[in-house]
N, C-alpha and C positions, 0 to 999 in steps of 0.2 A: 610568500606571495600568494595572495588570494587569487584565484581565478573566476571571473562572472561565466556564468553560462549562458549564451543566448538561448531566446525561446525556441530557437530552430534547431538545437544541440540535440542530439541523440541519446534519451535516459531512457534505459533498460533494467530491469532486473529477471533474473531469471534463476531455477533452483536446480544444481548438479550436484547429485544423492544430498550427501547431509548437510552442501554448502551453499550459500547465497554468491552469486554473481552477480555484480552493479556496475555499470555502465555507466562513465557519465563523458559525454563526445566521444573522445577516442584511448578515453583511457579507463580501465577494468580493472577490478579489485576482486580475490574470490574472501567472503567472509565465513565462519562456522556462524553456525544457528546460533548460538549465543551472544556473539558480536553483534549478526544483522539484527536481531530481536531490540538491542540494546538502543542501536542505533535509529530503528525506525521509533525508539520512544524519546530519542533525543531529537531527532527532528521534530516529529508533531511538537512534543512541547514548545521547542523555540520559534517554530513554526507560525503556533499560536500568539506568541507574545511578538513576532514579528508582525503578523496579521494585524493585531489593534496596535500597535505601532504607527500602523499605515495607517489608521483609521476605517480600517476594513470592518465593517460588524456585519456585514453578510453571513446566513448560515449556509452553507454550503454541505452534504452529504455526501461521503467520500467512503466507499467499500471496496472489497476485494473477497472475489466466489471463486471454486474451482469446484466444477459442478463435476467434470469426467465422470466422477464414480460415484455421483449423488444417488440415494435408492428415496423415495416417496416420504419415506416414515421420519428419514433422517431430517428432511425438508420441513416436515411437519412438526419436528421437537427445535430448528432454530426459529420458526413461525411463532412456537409460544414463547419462546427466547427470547425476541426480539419482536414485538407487532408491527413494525415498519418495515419488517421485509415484506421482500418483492419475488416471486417467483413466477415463470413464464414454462408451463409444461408442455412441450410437444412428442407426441410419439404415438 
């Protein structure tokens, strides 16, 4: 049985030591790193072909930062990485 999720459902994920914990309402999965890595490439894919499915061709910009232990230089080598990012320095 397939389960819908409403938009008001509670999706979480969060990282304990070398494993993914995912959230979706009220039910929790912990994944190893190999699994979750797997898995977040099998969503975008079908993801994507679910999208123009719908007729969706919006582009949309969708990232994920964990700055906590960011130093300047590091910031500076995903900058030529990427020239779309975006950084916000306060201190």
């Amino acid at each position: 049985m397939i389960e819908h999720l409403g938009r008001r459902s509670p999706i979480s994920v969060r990282v304990d030591g070398i494993n993914v914990v995912l959230t979706l309402g009220n039910c929790s999965v912990s994944l190893d790193y190999d699994t979750a890595n797997r898995l977040a490439v099998l969503l975008r894919g079908n993801g994507k072909i679910a999208k123009q499915n719908a007729g969706d061709m919006s582009v949309k910009v969708i990232g994920f930062a964990n700055l906590t232990d960011a130093v300047l230089d590091d910031l500076k080598a995903q900058k030529s990485r990427d020239p779309t990012a975006v950084f916000s320095l306060r201190g």
